[in-house]
C-alpha positions in Angstrom: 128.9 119.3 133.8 128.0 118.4 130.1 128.3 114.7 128.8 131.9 113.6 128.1 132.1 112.1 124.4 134.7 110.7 122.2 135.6 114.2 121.0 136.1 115.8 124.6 139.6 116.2 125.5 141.1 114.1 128.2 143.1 117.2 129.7 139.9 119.2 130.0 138.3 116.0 131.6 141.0 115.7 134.5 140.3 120.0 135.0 136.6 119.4 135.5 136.5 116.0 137.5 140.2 115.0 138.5 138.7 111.6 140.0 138.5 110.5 136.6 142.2 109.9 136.6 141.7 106.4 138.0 139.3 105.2 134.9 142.7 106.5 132.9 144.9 104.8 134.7 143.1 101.4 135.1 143.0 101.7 130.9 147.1 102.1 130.9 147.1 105.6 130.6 149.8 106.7 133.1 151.2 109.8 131.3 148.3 111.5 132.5 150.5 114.7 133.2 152.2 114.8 130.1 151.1 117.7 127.3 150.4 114.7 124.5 148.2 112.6 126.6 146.1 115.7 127.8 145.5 117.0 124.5 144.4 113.7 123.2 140.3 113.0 123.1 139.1 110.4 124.8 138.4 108.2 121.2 142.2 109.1 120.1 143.4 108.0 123.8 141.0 104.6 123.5 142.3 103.8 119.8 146.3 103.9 121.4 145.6 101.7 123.9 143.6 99.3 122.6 140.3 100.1 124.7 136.6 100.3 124.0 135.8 104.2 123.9 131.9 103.3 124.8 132.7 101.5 127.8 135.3 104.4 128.8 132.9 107.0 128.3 130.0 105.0 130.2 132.0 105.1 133.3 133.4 108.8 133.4 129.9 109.5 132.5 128.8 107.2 135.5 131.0 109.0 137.4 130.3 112.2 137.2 126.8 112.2 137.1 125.8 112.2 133.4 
């Protein structure tokens, strides 16, 4: 799987490696389902709910392996 970054897309992130949906949640991100918070990147997710986007993508990126 290639590197997550602030311009990947949190729907396609939850396709390719659904047990990144805790990091999400933990981050108050509980529309997960929803067509607006899946077509949002991970920088436009971070900037609406007041979270670091480099720490976010260090741990999907932890967790998957990147």
């Amino acid at each position: 799987m290639a590197k997550i970054t602030k311009d990947t897309i949190v729907g396609d992130i939850l396709d390719l490696a659904p047990e990144a949906a805790p990091l999400f949640l933990e981050i108050g991100m509980h529309c997960l389902g929803c067509p607006s918070a899946r077509g949002e990147t991970v920088e436009m997710a971070c900037a609406v709910h007041g979270v670091d986007a480099d720490e976010l993508l260090q741990k999907i990126n932890d967790l998957i392996g990147e």
